[in-house]
C-alpha positions as CSV (number, residue, x, y, z in Angstrom):
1,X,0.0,0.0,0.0
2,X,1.7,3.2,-1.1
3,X,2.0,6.1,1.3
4,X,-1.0,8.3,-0.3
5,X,-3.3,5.4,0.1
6,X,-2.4,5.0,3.7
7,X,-3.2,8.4,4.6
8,X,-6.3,8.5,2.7
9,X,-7.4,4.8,4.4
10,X,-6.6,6.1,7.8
11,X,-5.9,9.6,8.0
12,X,-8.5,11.0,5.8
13,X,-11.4,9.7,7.7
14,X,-10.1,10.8,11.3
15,X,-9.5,14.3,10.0
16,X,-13.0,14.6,8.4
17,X,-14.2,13.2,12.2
18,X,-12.3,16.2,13.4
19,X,-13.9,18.4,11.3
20,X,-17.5,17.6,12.2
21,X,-16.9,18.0,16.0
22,X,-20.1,20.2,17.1
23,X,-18.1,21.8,19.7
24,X,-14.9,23.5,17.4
25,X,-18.1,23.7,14.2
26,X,-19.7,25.7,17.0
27,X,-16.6,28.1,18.0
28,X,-15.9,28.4,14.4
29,X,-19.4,30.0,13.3
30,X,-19.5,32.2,16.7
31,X,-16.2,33.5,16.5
32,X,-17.8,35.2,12.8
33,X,-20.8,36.9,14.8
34,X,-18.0,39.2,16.0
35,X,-16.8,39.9,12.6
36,X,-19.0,42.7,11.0
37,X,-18.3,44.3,14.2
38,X,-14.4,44.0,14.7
39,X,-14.1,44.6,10.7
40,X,-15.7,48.1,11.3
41,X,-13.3,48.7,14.2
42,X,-10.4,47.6,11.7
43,X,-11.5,49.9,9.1
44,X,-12.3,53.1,11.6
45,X,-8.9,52.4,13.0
46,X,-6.9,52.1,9.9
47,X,-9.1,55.8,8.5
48,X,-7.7,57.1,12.2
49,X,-4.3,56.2,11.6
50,X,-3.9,56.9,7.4
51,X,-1.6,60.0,7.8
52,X,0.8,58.2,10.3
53,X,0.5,55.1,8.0
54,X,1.2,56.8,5.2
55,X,3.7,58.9,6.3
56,X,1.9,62.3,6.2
57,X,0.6,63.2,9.1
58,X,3.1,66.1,10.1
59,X,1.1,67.7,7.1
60,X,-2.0,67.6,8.6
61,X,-3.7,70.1,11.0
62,X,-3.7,69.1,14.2
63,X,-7.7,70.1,14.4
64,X,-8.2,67.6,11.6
65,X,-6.0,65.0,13.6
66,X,-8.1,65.9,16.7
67,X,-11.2,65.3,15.1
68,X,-10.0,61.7,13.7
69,X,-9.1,60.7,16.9
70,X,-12.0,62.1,18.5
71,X,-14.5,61.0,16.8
72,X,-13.3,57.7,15.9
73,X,-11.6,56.8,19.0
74,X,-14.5,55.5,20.7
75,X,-15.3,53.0,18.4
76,X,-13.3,50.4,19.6
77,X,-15.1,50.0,23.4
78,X,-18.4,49.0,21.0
79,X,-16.4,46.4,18.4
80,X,-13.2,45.4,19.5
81,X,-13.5,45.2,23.4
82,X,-16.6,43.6,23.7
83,X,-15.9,40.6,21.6
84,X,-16.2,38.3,24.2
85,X,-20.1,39.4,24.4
86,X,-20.8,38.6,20.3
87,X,-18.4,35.4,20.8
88,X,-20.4,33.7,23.7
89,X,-23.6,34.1,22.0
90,X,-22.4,33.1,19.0
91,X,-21.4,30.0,20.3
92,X,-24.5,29.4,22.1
93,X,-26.6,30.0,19.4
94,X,-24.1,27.7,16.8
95,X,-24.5,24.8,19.6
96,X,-27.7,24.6,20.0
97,X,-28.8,24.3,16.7
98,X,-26.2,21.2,16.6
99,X,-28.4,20.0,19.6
100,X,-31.7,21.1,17.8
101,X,-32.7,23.6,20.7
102,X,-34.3,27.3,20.1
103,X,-30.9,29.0,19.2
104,X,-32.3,32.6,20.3
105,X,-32.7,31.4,23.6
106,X,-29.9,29.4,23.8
107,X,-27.9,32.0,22.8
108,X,-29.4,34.8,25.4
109,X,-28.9,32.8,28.0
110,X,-25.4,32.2,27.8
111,X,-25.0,35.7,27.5
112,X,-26.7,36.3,31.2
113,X,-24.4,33.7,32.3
114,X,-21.8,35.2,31.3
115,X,-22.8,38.5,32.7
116,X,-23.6,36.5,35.7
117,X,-19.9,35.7,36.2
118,X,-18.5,38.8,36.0
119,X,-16.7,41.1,38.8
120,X,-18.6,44.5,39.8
121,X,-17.2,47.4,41.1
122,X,-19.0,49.2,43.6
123,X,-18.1,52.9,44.2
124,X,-19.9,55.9,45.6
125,X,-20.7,56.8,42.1
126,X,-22.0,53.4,40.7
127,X,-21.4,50.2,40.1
128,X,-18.9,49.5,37.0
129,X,-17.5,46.4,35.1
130,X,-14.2,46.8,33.6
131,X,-14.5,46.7,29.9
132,X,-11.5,44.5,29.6
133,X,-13.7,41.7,30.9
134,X,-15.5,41.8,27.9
135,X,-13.0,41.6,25.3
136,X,-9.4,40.1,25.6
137,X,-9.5,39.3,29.5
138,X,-13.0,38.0,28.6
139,X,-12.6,35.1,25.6
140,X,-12.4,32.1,27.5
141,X,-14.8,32.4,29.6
142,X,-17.2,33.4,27.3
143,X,-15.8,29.9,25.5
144,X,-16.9,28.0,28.1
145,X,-19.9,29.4,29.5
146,X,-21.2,29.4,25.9
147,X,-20.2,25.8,25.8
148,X,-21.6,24.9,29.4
149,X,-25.0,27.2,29.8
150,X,-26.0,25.8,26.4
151,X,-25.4,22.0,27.1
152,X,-27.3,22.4,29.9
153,X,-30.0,24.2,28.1
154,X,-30.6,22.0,25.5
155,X,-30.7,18.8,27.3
156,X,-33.6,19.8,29.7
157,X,-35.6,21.2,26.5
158,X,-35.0,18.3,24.6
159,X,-35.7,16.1,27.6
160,X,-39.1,18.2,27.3
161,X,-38.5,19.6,31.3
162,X,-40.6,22.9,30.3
163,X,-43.7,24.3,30.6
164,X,-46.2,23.5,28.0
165,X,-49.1,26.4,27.3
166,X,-52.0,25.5,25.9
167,X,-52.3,26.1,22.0
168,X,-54.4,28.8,21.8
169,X,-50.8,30.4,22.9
170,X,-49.4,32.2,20.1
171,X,-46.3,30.1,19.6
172,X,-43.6,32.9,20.1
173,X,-45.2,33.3,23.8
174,X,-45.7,29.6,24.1
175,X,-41.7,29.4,22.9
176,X,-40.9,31.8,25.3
177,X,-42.3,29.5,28.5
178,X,-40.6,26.3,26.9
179,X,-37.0,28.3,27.5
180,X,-38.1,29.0,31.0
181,X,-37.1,25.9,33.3
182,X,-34.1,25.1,31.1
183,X,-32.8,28.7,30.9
184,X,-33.2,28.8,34.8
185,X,-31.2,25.5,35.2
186,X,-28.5,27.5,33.3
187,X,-28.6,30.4,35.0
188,X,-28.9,29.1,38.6
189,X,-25.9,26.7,37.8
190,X,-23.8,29.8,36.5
191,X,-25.3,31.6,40.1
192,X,-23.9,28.9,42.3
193,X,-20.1,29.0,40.3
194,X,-20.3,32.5,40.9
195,X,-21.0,32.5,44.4
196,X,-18.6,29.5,45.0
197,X,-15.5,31.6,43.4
198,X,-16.2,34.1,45.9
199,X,-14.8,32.1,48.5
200,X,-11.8,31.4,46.3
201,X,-7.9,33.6,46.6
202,X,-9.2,35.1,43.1
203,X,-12.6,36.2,43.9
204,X,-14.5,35.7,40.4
205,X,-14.3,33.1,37.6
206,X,-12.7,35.7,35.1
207,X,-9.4,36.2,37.5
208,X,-8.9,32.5,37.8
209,X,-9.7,31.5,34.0
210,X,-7.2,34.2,32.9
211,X,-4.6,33.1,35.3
212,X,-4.3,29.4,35.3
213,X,-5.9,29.0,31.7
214,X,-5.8,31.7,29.4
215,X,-1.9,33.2,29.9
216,X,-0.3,29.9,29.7
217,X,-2.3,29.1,26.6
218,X,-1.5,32.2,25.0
219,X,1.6,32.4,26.1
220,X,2.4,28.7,23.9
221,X,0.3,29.9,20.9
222,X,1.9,33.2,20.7
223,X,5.3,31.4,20.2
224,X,7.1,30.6,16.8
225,X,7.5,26.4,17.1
226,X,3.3,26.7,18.2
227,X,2.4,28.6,15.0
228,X,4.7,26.4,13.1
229,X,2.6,23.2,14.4
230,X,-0.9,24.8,13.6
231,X,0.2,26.2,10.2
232,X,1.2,22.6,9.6
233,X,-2.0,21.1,10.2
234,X,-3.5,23.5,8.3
235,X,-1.8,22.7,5.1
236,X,-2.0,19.2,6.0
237,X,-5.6,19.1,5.8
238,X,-5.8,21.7,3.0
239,X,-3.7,18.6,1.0
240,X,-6.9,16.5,1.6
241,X,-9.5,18.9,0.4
242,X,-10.4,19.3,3.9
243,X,-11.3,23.3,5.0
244,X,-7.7,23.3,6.7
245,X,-7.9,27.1,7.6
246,X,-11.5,26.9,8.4
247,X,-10.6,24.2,10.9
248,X,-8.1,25.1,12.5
249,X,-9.3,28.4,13.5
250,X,-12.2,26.9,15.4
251,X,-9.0,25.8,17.8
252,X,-6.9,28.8,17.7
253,X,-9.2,31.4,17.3
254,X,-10.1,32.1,21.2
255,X,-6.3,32.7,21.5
256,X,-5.6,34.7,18.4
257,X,-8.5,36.9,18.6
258,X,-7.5,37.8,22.6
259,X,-3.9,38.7,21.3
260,X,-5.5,40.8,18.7
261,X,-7.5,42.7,21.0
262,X,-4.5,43.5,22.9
263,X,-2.1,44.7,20.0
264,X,-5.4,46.6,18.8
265,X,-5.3,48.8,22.2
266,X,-1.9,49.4,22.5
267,X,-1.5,50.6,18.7
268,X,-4.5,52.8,19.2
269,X,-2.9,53.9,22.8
270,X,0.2,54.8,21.4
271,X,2.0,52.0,23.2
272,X,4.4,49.4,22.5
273,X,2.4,46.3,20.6
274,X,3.3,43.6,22.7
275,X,2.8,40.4,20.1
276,X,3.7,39.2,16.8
277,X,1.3,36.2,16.7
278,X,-2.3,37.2,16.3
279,X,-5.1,36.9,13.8
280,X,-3.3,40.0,12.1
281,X,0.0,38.2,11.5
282,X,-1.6,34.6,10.7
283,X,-3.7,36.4,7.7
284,X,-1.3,38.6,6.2
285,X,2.7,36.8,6.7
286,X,2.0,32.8,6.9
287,X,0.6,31.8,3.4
288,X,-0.6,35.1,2.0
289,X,1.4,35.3,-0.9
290,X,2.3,31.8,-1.5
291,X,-0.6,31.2,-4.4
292,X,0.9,34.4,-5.8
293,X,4.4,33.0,-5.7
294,X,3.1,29.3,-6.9
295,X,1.0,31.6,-9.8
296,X,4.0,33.2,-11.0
297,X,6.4,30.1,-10.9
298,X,4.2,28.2,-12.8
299,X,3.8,31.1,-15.3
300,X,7.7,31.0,-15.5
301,X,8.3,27.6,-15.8
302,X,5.4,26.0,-17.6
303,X,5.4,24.3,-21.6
304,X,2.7,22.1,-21.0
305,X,-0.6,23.9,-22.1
306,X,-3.0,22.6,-19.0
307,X,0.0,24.2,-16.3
308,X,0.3,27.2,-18.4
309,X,-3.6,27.5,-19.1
310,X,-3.8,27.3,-15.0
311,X,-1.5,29.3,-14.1
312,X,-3.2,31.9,-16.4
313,X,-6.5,31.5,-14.9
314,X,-5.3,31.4,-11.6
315,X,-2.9,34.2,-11.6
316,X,-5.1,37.3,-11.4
317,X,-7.4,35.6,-8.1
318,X,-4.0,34.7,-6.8
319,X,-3.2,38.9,-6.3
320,X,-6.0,38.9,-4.3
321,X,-5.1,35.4,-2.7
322,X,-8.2,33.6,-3.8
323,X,-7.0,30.2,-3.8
324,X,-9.6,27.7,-4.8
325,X,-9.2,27.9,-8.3
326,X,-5.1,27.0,-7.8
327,X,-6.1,24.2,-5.1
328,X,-8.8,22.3,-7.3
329,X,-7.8,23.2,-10.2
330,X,-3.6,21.9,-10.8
331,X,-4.8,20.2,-8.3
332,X,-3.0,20.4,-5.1
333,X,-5.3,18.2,-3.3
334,X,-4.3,14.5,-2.8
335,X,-1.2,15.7,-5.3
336,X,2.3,13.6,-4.2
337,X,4.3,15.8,-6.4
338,X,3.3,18.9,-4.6
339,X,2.8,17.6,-1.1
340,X,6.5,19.2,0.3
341,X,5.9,22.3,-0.8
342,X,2.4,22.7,0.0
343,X,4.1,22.3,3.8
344,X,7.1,23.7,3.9
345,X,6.8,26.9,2.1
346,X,4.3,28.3,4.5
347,X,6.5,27.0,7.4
348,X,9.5,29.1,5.6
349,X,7.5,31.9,4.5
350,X,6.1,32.5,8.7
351,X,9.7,31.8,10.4
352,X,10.8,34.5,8.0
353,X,8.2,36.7,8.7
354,X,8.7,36.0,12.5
355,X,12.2,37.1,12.7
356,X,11.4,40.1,10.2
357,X,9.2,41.2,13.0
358,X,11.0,40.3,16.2
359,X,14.4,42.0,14.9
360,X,12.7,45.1,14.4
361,X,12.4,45.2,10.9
362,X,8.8,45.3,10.5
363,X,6.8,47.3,13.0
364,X,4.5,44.5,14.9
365,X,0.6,43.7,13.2
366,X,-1.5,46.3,14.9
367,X,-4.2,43.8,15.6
368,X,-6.5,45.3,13.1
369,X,-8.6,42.8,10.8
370,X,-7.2,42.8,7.2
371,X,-9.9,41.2,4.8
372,X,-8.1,38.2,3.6
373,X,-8.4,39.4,-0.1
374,X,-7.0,42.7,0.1
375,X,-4.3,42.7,-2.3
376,X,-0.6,41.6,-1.6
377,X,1.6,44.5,-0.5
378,X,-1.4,46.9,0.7
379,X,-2.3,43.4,2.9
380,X,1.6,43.7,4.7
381,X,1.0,47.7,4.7
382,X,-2.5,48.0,6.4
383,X,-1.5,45.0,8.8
384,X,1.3,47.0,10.5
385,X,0.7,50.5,9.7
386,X,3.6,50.5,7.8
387,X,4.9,50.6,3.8
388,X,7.8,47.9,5.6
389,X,4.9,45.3,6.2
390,X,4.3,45.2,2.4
391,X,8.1,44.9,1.6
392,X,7.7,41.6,4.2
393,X,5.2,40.7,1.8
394,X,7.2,41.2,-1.5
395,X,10.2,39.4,0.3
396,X,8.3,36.1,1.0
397,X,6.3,35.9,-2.2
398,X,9.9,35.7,-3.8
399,X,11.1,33.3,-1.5
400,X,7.8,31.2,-2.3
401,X,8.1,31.4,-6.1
402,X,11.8,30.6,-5.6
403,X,10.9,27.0,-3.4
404,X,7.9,26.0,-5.5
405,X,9.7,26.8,-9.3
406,X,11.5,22.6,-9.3
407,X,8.6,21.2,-7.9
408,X,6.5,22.8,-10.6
409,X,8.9,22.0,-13.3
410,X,8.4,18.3,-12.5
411,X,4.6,18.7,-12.7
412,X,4.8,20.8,-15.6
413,X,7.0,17.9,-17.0
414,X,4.6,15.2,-15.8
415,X,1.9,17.0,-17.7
416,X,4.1,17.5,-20.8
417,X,4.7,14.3,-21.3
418,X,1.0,12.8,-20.5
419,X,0.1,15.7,-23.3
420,X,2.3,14.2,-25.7
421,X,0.8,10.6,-25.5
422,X,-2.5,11.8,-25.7
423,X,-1.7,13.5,-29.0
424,X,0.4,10.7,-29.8
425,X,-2.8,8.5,-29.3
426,X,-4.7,11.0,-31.0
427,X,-2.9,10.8,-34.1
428,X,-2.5,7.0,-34.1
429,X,-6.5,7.0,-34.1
430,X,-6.6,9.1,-37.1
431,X,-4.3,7.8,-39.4
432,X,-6.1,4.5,-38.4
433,X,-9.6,6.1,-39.5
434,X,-8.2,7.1,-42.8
């Protein structure tokens, strides 16, 4: 049995297991209720900062300056540092329709939980919560309580522990009465946890999830070998057909997205960014570019006329690093002579970009959210606030047209010669006809 049919006997099916789990399928589609929200944030914050960006803003008046910063300033305690909120009940919602329980409810109840848990401040001149709670500080809680509340939700409604109204009930009241018993379980659960942490050297849930779960987890996925390992699985998957990217986020999301808060804050403070690895850096420097770089080796090295009439279809989507039409269409998927590449050169393009950034070279990712097909160069630029981000970007699309150009050159030969026996074949049938 040759190595391919191995992994596609035993790998293949455990992977596509992986990918059906309800619980990272659920992360995956609540992390993107946050998303309309923090891409607003990105673009308000990258408007704010354009003549710093670019490299004008001595040239502007400081009343126009004030006014950016004024009036676009705020923006980021109603997107960015209350992800946590649109993550937990996203979640909830994503969840229980995976159990088949009313995802509205579902979802709003794992938001009062959440509430539930959190720390207030009582002063002479109110009660406050600090904000951080509800974005960075907040992610893994929300996580879990999304998980948790909505588990125990949707059992007791699907065990039918509710209260039934007659039918002359309009159903949305009726629906309402159904969620009462199982959203009270929830919430009386999430009551007694709170109450219990009281008793507890940190006082509140949030304290002790960020101490003893969330910094030593983010302190390993912010690292270089960590990123190397997720990146790997990624393309690993992607080599299936399997949603690689798509996947794998549902596992490193909840870290990324707390790292990106972070860097967002400081580089709207005026502070020192405190981390390469984020969301930012993972979209813009680990395999942004690479289709690009495979587009423009093929279109270097190519004779047959299927790699050249790919390449040629492929290399406009690749600018804007649309990569379907490369990955189904050479193909790339369940391809051996590709396989090495497909790895490496994203593992080669990120160290690089790693070490661009953490010798000073390239100014850290702000934390901002880059849409994924915002052109090559502008991508680098707009994710650090800096033209040097897109020269990272021109350096590793170089490097990755440099890696992939033998590889292609055996496929393009491959293809070459399976061209020439077909017309070969083609011609032997003709001169047969005649």
């Amino acid at each position: 049995m040759s190595l391919q049919d191995t992994m596609n006997e035993k790998v293949l099916p455990l992977a596509t297991k992986f990918s059906q789990n309800k619980f990272l399928m659920s992360i995956r589609d609540g992390f993107m209720v946050a998303f309309p929200a923090t891409m607003f944030a990105s673009i308000m914050i990258i408007i704010q900062n354009l003549p710093t960006t670019f490299g004008f803003a001595k040239y502007v008046p400081k009343g126009v300056m004030d006014f950016l910063n004024n009036f676009l300033g705020p923006v980021s305690n109603a997107t960015m540092n209350i992800t946590s909120l649109f993550v937990v009940f996203g979640v909830a919602y994503a969840l229980a329709g995976h159990y088949h329980a009313t995802q509205l409810y579902a979802g709003g109840i794992a938001l009062s939980a959440f509430v539930m848990l959190l720390p207030i401040t009582n002063t002479k001149a109110g009660a406050f919560i600090d904000i951080n709670l509800l974005g960075s500080k907040g992610m893994f809680v929300a996580l879990i309580t999304g998980i948790f509340a909505t588990i125990i939700y949707s059992k007791l409604e699907n065990a039918n522990i509710t209260i039934k109204m007659p039918e002359s009930v309009p159903p949305a009241i009726a629906q309402s009465f159904i969620a009462v018993i199982p959203g009270a379980a929830s919430l009386l659960t999430f009551t007694l946890i709170r109450f219990l942490f009281t008793f507890t050297q940190w006082g509140n849930a949030f304290d002790f999830i960020y101490d003893v779960l969330q910094v030593p987890i983010q302190g390993l996925g912010a690292t270089l070998p960590a990123t190397l390992v997720v990146l790997f699985f990624s393309q690993f998957l992607w080599w299936f057909g399997i949603h690689g990217t798509l996947l794998v986020n549902s596992v490193v999301s909840p870290i990324y997205a707390a790292l990106d808060i972070q860097n967002y804050n400081a580089y709207q403070a005026g502070k020192s960014i405190p981390h390469i690895i984020c969301s930012t850096f993972a979209g813009s420097f680990e395999t942004s570019g690479m289709i690009l770089g495979i587009s423009l080796a093929g279109l270097y090295i190519a004779h047959s006329a299927r790699l050249k009439h790919t390449m040629e279809l492929t290399s406009v989507p690749s600018i804007f690093n649309i990569s379907e039409p490369m990955t189904f269409g050479v193909p790339m998927v369940l391809n051996p002579t590709i396989f090495i590449p497909w790895i490496v050169v994203p593992l080669i393009m990120t160290t690089i970009s790693y070490f661009a950034f953490a010798t000073g070279l390239v100014p850290y990712p702000t934390g901002a959210t880059v849409v994924w097909s915002t052109p090559i160069i502008l991508q680098g630029w707009l994710a650090t606030g800096s033209w040097r981000g897109g020269l990272l970007q021109i350096v590793i699309v170089v490097v990755s047209t440099i890696i992939w150009i033998p590889f292609l050159k055996v496929l393009d030969k491959q293809y070459l010669n399976e061209e020439k026996a077909q017309a070969a074949k083609e011609a032997e049938a003709s001169a047969t006809e005649q």
